[in-house]
C-alpha positions in Angstrom: 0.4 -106.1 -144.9 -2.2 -103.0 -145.1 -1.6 -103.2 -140.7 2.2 -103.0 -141.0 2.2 -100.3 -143.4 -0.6 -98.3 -140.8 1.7 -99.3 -137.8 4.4 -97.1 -140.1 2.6 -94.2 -141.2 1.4 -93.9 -137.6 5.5 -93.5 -136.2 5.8 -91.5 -139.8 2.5 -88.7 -138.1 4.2 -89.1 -134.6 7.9 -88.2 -136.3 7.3 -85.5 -137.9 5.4 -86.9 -141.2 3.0 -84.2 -142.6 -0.3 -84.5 -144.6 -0.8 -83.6 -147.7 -3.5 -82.4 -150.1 -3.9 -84.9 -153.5 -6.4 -84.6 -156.6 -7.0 -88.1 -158.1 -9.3 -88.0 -161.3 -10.7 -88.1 -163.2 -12.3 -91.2 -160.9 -15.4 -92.4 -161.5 -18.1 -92.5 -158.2 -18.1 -96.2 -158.3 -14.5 -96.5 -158.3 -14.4 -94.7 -155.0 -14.0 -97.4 -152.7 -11.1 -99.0 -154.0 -9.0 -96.0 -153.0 -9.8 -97.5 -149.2 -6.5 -99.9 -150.6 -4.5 -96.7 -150.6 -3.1 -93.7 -148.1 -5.9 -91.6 -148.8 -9.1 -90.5 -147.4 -11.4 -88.6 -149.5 -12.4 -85.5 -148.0 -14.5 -84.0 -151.2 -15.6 -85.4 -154.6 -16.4 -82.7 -157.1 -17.3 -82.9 -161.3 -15.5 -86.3 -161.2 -12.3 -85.3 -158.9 -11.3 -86.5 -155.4 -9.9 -84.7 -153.0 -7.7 -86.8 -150.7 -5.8 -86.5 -147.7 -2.4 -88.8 -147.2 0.6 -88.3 -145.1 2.9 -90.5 -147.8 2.3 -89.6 -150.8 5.2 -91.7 -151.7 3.2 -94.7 -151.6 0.7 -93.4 -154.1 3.0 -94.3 -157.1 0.9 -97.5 -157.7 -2.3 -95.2 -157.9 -3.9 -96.2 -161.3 -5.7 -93.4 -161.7 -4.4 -90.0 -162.2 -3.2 -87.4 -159.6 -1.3 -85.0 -158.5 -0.6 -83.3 -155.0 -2.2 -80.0 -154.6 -0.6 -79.0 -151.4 2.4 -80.8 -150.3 2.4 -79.4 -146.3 -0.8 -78.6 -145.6 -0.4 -77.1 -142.0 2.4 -74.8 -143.5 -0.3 -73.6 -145.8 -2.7 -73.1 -143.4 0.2 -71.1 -141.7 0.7 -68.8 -144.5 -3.1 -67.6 -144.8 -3.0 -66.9 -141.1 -0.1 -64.5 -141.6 -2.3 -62.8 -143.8 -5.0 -62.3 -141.7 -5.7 -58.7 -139.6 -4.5 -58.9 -135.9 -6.8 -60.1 -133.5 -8.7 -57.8 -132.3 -9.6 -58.7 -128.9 -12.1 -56.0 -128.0 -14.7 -57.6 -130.6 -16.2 -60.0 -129.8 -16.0 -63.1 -132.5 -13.4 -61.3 -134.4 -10.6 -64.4 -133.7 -10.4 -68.1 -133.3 -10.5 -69.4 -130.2 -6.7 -71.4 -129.1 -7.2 -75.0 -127.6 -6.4 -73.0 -124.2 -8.9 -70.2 -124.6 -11.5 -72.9 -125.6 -10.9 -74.5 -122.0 -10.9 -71.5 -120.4 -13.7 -70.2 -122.0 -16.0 -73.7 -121.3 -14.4 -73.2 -117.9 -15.1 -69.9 -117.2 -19.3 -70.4 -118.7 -19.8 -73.2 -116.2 -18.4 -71.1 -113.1 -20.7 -68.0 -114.1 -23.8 -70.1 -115.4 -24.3 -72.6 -112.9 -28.1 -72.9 -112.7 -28.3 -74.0 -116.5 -25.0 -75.6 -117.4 -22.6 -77.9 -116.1 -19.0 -79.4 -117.5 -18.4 -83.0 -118.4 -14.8 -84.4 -118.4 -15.2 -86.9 -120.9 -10.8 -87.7 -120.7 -8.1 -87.0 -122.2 -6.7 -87.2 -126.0 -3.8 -88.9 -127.2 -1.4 -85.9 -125.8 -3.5 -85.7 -122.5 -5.8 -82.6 -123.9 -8.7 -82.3 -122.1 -12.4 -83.8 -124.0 -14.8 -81.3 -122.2 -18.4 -81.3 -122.9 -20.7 -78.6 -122.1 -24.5 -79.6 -121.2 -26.8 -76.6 -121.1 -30.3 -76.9 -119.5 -32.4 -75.5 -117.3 -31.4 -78.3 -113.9 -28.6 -79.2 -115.0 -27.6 -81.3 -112.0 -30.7 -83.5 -112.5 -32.3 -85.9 -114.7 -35.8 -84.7 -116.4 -37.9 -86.0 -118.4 -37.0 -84.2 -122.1 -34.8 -85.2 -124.9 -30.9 -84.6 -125.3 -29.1 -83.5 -128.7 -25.5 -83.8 -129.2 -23.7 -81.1 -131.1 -19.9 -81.4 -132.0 -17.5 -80.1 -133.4 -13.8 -80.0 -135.0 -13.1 -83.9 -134.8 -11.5 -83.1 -138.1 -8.1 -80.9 -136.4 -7.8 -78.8 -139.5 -11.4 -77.7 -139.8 -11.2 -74.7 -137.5 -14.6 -73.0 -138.0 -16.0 -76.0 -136.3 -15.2 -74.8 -133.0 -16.3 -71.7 -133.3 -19.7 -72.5 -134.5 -20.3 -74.7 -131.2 -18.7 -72.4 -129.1 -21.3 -69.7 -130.5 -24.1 -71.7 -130.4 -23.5 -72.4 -126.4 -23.0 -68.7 -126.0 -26.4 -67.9 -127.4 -27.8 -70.6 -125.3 -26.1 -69.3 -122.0 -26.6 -65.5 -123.1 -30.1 -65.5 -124.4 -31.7 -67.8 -121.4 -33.7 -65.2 -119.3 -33.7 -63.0 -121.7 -35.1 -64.4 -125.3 -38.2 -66.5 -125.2 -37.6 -68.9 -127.8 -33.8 -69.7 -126.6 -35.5 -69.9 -122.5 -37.8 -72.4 -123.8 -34.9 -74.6 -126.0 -32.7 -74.4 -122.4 -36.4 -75.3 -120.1 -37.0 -78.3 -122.8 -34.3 -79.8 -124.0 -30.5 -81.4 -122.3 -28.1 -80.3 -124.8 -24.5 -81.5 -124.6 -21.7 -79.5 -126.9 -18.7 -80.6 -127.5 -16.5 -77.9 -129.7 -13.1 -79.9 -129.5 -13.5 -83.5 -130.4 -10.0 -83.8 -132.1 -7.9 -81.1 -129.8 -4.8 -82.4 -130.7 -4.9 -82.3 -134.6 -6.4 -78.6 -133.5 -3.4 -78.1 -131.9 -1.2 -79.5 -134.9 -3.5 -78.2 -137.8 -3.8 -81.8 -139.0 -7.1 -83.7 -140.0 -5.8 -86.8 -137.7 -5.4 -87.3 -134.2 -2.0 -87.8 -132.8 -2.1 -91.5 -133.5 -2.4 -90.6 -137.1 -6.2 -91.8 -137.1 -9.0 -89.9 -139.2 -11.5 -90.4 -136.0 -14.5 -90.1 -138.4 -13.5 -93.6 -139.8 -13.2 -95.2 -136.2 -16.5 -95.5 -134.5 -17.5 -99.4 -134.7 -20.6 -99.5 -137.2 -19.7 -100.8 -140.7 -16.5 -99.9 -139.7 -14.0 -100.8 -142.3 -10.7 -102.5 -141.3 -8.9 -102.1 -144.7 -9.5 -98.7 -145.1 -6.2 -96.6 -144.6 -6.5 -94.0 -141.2 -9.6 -95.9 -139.7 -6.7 -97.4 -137.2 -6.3 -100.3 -136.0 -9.6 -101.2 -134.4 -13.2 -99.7 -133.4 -12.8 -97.3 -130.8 -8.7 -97.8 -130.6 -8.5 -93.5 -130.1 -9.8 -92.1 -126.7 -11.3 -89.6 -128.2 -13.9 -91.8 -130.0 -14.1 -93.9 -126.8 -14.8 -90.4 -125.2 -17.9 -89.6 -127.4 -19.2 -93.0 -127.6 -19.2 -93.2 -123.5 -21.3 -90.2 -123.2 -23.3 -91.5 -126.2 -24.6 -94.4 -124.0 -22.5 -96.8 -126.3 -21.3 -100.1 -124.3 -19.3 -101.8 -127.0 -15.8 -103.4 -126.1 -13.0 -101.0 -125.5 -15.3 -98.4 -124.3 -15.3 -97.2 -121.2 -18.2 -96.2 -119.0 -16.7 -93.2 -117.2 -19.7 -90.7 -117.5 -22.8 -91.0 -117.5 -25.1 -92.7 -120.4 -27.0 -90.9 -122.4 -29.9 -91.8 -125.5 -29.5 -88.7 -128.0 -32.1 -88.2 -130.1 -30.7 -85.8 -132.7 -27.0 -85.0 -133.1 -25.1 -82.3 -134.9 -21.3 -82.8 -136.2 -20.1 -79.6 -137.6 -17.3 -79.9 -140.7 -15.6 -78.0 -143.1 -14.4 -77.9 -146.5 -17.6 -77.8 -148.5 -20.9 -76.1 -148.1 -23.9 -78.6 -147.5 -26.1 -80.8 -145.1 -25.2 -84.5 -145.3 -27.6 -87.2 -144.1 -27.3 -90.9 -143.4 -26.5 -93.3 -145.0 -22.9 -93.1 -146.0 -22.0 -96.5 -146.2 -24.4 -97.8 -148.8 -26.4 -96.3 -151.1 -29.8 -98.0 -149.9 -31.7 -94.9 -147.9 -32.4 -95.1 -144.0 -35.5 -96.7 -142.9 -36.8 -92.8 -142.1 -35.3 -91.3 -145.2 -38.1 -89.0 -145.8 -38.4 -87.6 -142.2 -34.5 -87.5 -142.1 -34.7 -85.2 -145.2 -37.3 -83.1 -144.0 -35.2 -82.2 -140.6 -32.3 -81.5 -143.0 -34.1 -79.1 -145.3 -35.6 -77.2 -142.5 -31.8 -76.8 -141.1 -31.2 -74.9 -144.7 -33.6 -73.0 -144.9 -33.5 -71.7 -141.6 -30.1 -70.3 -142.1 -31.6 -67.4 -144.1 -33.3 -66.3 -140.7 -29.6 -65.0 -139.5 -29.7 -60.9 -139.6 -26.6 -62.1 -140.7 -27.4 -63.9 -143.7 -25.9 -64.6 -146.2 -22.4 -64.5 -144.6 -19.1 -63.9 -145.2 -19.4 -59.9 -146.0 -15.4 -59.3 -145.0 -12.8 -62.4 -145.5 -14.4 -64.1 -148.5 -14.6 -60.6 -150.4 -18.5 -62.1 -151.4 -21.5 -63.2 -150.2 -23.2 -66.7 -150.7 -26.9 -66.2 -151.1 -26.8 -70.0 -152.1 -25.7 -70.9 -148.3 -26.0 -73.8 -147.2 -28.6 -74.7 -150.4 -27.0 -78.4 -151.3 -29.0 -81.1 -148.6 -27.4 -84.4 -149.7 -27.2 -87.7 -148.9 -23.7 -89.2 -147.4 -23.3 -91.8 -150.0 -24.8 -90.1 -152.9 -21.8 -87.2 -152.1 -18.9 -89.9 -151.4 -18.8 -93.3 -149.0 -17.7 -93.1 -146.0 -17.0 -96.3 -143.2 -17.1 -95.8 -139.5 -18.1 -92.7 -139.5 -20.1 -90.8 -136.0 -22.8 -89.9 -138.3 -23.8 -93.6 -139.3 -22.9 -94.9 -136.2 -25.1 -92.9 -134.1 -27.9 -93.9 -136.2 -27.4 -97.8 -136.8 -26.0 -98.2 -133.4 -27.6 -96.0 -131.2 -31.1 -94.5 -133.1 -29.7 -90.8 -133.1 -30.3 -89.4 -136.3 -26.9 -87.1 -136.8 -26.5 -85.1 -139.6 -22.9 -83.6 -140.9 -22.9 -79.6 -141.3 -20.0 -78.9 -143.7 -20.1 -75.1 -142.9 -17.6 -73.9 -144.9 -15.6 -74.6 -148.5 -12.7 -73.3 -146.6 -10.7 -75.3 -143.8 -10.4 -72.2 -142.4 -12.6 -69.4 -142.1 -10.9 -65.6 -142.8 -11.8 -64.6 -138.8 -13.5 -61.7 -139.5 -16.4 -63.8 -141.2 -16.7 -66.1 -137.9 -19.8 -64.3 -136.9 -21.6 -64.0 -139.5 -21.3 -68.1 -140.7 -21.2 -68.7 -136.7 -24.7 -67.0 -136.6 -26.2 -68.3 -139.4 -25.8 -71.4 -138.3 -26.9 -70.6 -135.1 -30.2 -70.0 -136.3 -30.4 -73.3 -138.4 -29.4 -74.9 -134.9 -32.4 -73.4 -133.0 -34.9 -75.0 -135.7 -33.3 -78.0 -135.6 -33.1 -78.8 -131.7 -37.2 -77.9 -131.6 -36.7 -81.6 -133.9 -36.4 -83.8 -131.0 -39.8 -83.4 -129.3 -41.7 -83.5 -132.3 -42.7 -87.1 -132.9 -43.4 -90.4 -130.4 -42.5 -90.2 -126.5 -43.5 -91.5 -123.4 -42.0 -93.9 -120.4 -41.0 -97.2 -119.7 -41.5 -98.8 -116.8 -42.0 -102.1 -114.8 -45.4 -102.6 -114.4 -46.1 -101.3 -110.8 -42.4 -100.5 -110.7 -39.2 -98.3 -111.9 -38.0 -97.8 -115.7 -36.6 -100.3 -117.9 -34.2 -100.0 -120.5 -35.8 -100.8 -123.5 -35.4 -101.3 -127.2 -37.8 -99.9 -129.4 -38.0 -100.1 -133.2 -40.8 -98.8 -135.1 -42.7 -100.2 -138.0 -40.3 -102.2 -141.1 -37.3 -100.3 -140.4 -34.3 -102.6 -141.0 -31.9 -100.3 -138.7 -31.9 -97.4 -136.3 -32.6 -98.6 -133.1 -34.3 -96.5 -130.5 -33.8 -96.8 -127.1 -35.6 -95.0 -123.6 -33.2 -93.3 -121.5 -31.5 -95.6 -119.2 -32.4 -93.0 -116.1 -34.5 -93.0 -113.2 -37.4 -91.5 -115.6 -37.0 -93.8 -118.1 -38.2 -91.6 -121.1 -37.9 -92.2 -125.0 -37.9 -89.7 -127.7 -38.9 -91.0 -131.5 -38.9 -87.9 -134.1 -41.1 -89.1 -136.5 -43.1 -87.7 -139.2 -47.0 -87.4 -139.0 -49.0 -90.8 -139.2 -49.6 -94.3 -138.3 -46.9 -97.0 -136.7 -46.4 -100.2 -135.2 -44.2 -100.3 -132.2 -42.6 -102.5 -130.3 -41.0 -102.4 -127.2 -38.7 -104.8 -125.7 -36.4 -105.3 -122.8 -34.3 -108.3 -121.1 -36.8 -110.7 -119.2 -39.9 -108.7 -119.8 -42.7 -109.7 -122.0 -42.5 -108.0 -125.3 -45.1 -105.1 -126.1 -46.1 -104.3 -129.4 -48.9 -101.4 -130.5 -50.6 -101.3 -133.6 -51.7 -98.0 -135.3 -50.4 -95.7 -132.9 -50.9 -92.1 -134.3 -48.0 -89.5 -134.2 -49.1 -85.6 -134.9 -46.2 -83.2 -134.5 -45.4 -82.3 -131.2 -49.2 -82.2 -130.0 -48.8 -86.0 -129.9 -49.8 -87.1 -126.3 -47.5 -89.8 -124.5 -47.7 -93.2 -124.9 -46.6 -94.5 -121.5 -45.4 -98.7 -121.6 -45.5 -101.1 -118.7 -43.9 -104.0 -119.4 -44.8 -107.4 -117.4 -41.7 -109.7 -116.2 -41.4 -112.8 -118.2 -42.6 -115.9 -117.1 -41.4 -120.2 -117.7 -42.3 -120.0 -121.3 -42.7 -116.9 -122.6 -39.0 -116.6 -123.6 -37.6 -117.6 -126.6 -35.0 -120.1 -125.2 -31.3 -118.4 -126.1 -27.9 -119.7 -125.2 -24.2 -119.3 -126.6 -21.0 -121.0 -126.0 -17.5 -121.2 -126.9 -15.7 -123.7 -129.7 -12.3 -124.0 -131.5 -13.6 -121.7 -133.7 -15.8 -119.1 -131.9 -18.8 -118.8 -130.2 -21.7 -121.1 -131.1 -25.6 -119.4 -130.6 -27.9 -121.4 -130.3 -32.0 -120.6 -129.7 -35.0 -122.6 -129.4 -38.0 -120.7 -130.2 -41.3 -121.7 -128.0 -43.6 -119.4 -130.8 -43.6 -119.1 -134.1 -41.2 -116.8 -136.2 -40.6 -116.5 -140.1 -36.8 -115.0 -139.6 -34.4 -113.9 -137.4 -31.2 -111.5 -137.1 -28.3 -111.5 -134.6 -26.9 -108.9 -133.2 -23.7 -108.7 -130.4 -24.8 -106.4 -127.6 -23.4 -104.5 -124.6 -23.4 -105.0 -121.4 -26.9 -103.5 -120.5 -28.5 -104.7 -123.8 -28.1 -102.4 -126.1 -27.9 -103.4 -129.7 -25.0 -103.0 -131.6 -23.2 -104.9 -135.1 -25.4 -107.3 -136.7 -23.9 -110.2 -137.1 -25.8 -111.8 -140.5 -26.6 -110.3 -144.0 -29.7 -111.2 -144.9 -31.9 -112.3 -142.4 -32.0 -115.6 -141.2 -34.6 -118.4 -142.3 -37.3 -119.7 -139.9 -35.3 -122.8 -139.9 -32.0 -121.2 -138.5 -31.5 -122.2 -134.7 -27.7 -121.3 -134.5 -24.6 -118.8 -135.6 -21.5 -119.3 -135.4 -19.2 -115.7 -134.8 -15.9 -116.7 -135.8 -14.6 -113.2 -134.1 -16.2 -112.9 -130.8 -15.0 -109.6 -129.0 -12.8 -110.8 -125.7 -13.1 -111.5 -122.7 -16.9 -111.6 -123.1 -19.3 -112.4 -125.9 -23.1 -111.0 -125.6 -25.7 -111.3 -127.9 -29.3 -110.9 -129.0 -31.7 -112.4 -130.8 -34.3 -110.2 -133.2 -37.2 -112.5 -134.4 -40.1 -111.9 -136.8 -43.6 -112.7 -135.9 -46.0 -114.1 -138.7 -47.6 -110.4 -138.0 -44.8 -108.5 -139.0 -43.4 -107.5 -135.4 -40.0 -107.8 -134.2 -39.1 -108.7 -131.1 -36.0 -108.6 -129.3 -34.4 -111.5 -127.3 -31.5 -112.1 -124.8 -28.8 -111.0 -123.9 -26.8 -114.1 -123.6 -23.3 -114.0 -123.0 -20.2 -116.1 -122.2 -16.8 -116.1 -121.4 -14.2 -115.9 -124.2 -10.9 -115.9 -122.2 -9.7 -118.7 -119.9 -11.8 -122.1 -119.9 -14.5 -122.3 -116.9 -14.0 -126.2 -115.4 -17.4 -126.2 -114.2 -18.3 -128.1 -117.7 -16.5 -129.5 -120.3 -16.5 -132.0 -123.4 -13.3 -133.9 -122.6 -13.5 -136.0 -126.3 -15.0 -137.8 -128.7 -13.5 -141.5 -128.9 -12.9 -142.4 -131.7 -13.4 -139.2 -134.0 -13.8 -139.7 -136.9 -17.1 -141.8 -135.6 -18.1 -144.7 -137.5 -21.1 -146.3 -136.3 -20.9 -146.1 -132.6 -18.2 -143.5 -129.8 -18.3 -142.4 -126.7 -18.6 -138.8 -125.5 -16.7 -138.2 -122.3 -17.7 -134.6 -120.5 -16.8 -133.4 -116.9 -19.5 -131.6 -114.9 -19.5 -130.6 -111.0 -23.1 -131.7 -111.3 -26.5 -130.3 -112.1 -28.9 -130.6 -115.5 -27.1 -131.1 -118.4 -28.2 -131.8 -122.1 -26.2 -133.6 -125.1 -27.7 -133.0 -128.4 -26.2 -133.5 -131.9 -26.8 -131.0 -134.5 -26.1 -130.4 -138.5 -24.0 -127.4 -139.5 -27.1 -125.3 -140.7 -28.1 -125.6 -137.2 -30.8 -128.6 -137.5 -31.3 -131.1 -134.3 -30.3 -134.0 -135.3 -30.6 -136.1 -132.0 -30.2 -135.6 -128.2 -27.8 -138.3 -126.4 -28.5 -137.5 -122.9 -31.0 -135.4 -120.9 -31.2 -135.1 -117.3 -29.5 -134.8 -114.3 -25.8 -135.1 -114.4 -23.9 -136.4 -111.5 -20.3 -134.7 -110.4 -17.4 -136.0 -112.3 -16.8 -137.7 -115.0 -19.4 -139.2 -117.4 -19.6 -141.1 -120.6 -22.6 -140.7 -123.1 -23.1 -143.1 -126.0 -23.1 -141.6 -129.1 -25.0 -143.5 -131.8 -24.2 -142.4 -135.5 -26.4 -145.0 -137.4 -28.6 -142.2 -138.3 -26.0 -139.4 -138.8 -24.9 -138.4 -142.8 -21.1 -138.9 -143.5 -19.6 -135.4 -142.7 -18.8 -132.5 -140.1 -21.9 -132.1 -137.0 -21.3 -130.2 -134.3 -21.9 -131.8 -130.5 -23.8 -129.2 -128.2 -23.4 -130.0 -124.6 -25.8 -127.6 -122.4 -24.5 -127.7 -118.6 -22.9 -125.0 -116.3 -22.8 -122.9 -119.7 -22.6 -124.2 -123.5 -19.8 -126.4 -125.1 -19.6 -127.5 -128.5 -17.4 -130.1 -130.1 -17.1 -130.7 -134.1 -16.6 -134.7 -134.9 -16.8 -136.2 -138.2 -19.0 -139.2 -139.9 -17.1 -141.5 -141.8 -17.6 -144.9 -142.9 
C-alpha cells in the first residue's frame, strides 16, 4: 500500500503538487521513527517539535500526534522573501545567488581559465536532463597521484540555496588563492578535491527539497536504507542523481553506473541548511561509529575554525545580527533526529569516507547580502578540515613484485567503515586516524591476507606503511561458493582454518563491500546463508571471518547468476519427495567434477551422496535417508556452479 500511495504523490510533485511546511508535537524523540509511516520527512527537531516536509498534507489526518501546517506553499514563500531582497548588484562580487545557468557557466568558465589545476567531470544528467558537473581541483589534474581525495557537496536538498554558494566559494578560493597564498598552494599540491555545488539542480530550479521524481535524495543512497519510509523512492539508487554521486564515489552497487571514473574519498563534506550545526555519523542508530572519538575531534576543529574568517561571525547585513555562537552545536546525526539512507552514513558504512553534514544556516535561504560572510566562514572551517585526510595511516598496495591491488582494509574492532586503497595505477590508501596503536588488516580477492599488529600512527609525521600482498595458493582460501534456489541464493563456505564468527556481506563487481547481509554475527558453526532478495541479474558476495586472534579477514567474491537458468548443471528432482527411507536424485551435467552433499537448515553437513567425476548427461544418485531427522534439508549439488534443492523427511 505505502508503494501505491508513493507512486501517487510522485504524479501529485510531477502535476503540480507543492510541499509544505508541518509542526508535529509535541513528539517525543523515540516516537520519531514512526512518522517514516507517514508523508513526512523531518527536516529539524527542536524542544520536542518536528519540523516536517510533505507534499499532501491531506493524508496527515490520521497523524496521532498533534500538528499543524506552518507554511502551506513553501516555494511561494520562498518567493515572497526574494521580492524583498535589494537588487542584484552585479558589480560585487558574492552579493547574489548564483542561477542553475550561471552555476554551469561559472564551473564552465573556471575549467577553461584554470586548466593546469582543475578539470570538469560530467557526472549525467538529473531527472529533467540538468547537467551533474563536478569540479576537481589539484595541482595535475589530468593525472593520478599519489594523495588523498575529499568530496564536498552541496544543495542535494533544492530548497537549501546557500549550499551552493558555499561550494562555489570554496572552489573560488582554491582556484584564486593557488600561486598566490601558501597554505591554499599546498591544499591544491596535496590533496584531489572534487566539488560538486548542485547535487539536486532541479529541486534548485523548482525551490523544492525533492528531486523531480518527488524523492528526498538524502534518503536514497543504499546503506540502511529504509523502504517504508515516505520520499526515500522506490529503491536504492532509483534517482540519477544519487547514481551520479555514488559512480564517482567508487560505489559498484546494482543500478549504478560506472560512467566516470572511481574514486576512494577519504573525507567528505555535504553542505545543508535550515539549522546551524556540524552533524556526525551515525544517523541510523544511536550506537556511535567505530572512530567516534576521532570523528568528533575532526568535527570540532571544523567549528572552531570558523572563527578564523575576518569575516566572523557572519551575517552583519540580512540577518540584522551577528551569531558569535556560529556554528557552536557539533552533534551526533541520531542524537539530533534519525535519518535512513542518507550520503552521510552511506559514505561511511559503505565506502570508509567519513562525511560530515554542515547545516550552515537556520534559514533555507540566506538574505544575499550575507553570502559572503557565512560563505567565508565556512571557507575557513573547510581549509582545516581538508588538512584531515593526510593526517593518519597511508601507504600502497601492491602485488608483491607487481602492480596495485584493490584492497580492503579495516582497522582494529571496528564493526563498520570500511576502508579501501585507491583502485588506480598507484594504488594508495588514506586512514585518518587519531594518534596510537592498531591492528590492520589488509585483504584483497585471491591474495593471501595481511594483517599488522601494533602499527603506530602519529599525526601526519606518520611514515608509510607500504603492503605486498602474495597470490593465494591450493589451500590458503577459505573455500566460498553460492547458488541459486526457489527461494534465493544459497552461500555456502568451507573454512580450511579456524574462525570463531563470520559476517556476510553482498559486494560489487570489483569487491568492494557493501550491505551486510546478517545481524549479529554468525557462530563458528554457520557454513551457509540464505539471501531471500538477491539483487538481479547477478548475486556477489563476501565472506568476513574472525580469527581466534581477533583479525578479520575478508573472503570472496563469489557470485552467480540470478536471471535465466544456466543448463550446464542442474537438479532435475527428487523422486519421491517427501523421502522416506530411500529416493533417487536425478541431476544433468555436461560433465566434469561434481559434489552431492545433504545439509540441515542451520547449514550443518549432514552427508555427501556422490563425489567425483561426473559423466555428460543424465545421472542418478542414491539418496539414503536412514540417518536424516523427519523435516526440511536442503540438497547442495556443486558442479558447473551451485544448485540446491529443499526435500522433506517423513515417515
Amino acid at each position: 500500500m505505502k508503494r501505491i500511495v508513493f507512486l501517487l504523490l510522485v504524479w501529485a510533485v510531477l502535476t503540480g503538487a507543492t510541499e509544505s511546511l508541518v509542526l508535529v508535537g509535541p513528539i517525543e524523540r523515540d516516537d520519531l521513527a514512526l512518522l517514516s509511516g507517514y508523508p513526512l520527512v523531518i527536516d529539524d527537531y527542536r524542544s520536542g517539535y518536528a519540523y516536517c516536509y510533505t507534499d499532501a498534507p491531506g493524508l496527515l489526518a490520521g497523524l496521532p500526534w498533534p500538528h499543524r501546517v506552518l507554511v502551506a506553499d513553501l516555494a511561494a514563500h520562498y518567493a515572497a522573501e526574494r521580492a524583498l531582497w535589494p537588487a542584484d548588484d552585479r558589480d560585487e562580487p558574492w552579493d547574489a545567488f548564483h542561477s542553475y545557468d550561471d552555476t554551469i557557466a561559472l564551473l564552465q568558465q573556471w575549467a577553461a581559465e584554470y586548466p593546469n589545476i582543475c578539470r570538469l567531470v560530467d557526472a549525467g544528467d538529473s531527472v529533467q536532463g540538468r547537467k551533474l558537473y563536478v569540479l576537481v581541483v589539484t595541482d595535475n589534474p589530468s593525472f593520478e597521484e599519489y594523495e588523498p581525495e575529499v568530496r564536498i557537496v552541496g544543495t542535494i536538498h533544492g530548497d537549501e540555496i546557500t549550499a551552493n554558494e558555499i561550494v562555489l566559494y570554496a572552489a573560488e578560493r582554491l582556484l584564486t588563492g593557488y600561486g598566490v597564498d601558501p597554505e591554499i598552494t599546498g591544499l591544491v599540491k596535496g590533496f584531489e578535491i572534487w566539488l560538486q555545488p548542485l547535487v539536486n539542480p532541479d529541486g534548485y530550479v523548482m525551490g523544492t527539497r525533492l528531486n523531480a521524481d518527488g524523492v528526498d535524495l538524502n534518503r536514497n543512497f543504499s546503506y540502511q536504507w529504509d523502504s517504508d519510509e515516505w520520499y526515500a523512492g522506490p529503491a536504492p539508487f532509483s534517482e540519477p542523481e544519487t547514481r551520479a554521486v555514488a559512480d564517482y564515489s567508487g560505489c559498484r552497487e546494482a543500478h549504478v553506473p560506472d560512467v566516470v571514473e572511481d574514486n576512494t574519498f577519504v573525507l567528505g563534506l555535504t553542505y545543508h541548511s535550515g539549522a546551524i550545526c556540524v552533524n556526525y555519523v551515525w544517523n541510523y542508530q544511536q550506537e556511535r561509529a567505530p572512530d567516534d572519538a576521532h570523528v568528533q575531534t575532526i568535527c570540532y576543529d571544523y567549528s572552531d575554525s570558523c572563527e578564523l574568517s575576518p569575516q566572523y561571525p557572519p551575517w552583519v547585513e540580512g540577518h540584522s545580527h551577528q551569531d558569535d555562537t556560529y556554528m557552536d552545536w557539533v552533534t551526533n546525526g541520531w542524537d539530533w533526529y534519525e535519518t535512513h539512507g542518507d550520503l552521510n552514513d552511506w559514505s561511511y558504512g559503505a565506502r570508509g569516507c567519513i562525511d560530515t553534514t554542515i547545516e550552515a544556516d537556520d534559514d533555507k535561504h540566506t538574505d544575499p547580502r550575507d553570502i559572503l560572510s557565512q560563505a567565508d566562514v565556512n571557507w575557513y572551517a573547510v581549509k582545516s578540515w581538508i588538512e584531515w585526510a593526510d593526517d593518519g595511516l597511508h601507504g600502497r598496495v601492491t602485488e608483491a613484485g607487481g602492480g596495485p591491488v584493490p584492497v580492503t582494509i579495516t582497522v582494529g574492532d571496528r564493526d563498520e567503515g570500511f576502508a579501501y586503497s585507491d583502485p588506480t595505477q598507484h594504488g594508495d590508501y588514506w586512514l585518518p586516524l587519531a594518534d596510537g596503536l592498531y591492528n590492520i588488516a589488509f585483504s584483497a580477492m585471491g591474495y593471501v591476507p595481511v594483517v599488522f599488529e601494533d602499527v603506530e600512527v602519529t599525526g601526519e609525521d606518520t611514515p608509510p606503511l607500504d603492503v605486498e600482498l602474495d597470490p593465494l595458493e591450493a589451500g590458503d582460501d577459505l573455500v566460498l561458493s553460492a547458488g541459486r534456489t526457489s527461494d534465493g541464493v544459497l552461500v555456502l563456505w568451507r573454512p580450511v582454518g579456524v574462525y570463531t564468527g563470520f559476517n556476510l556481506y553482498r559486494c560489487d563487481a570489483a569487491g568492494h563491500v557493501g550491505e551486510k547481509l546478517n545481524g549479529s554475527v554468525l557462530p563458528d558453526s554457520t557454513v551457509s546463508f540464505l539471501d531471500l532478495e538477491p539483487p538481479a541479474p547477478v548475486a556477489r558476495y563476501r565472506l568476513e571471518a574472525f580469527t581466534p586472534e581477533g583479525h578479520r579477514l575478508l573472503f570472496g567474491p563469489v557470485e552467480t547468476e540470478t536471471g535465466a537458468d544456466q543448463e550446464r548443471f542442474a537438479i532435475l528432482g527428487i523422486y519421491p519427495n517427501p523421502v522416506g527411507e530411500r529416493a533417487g536424485v536425478e541431476v544433468s551435467s555436461a560433465g566434469g567434477y561434481c559434489e552431492i552433499s545433504v545439509y540441515d537448515l542451520a547449514g550443518r553437513l549432514e552427508c555427501v551422496l556422490y563425489r567425483g567425476e561426473l559423466p555428460s548427461g543424465r545421472k542418478l544418485v542414491e539418496l539414503d535417508a536412514g540417518g536424516l531427522a523427519n523435516g526440511v534439508h536442503l540438497l547442495v549439488a556443486h558442479g558447473d556452479g551451485v544448485r540446491v534443492q529443499r526435500f522433506v523427511v517423513a515417515r
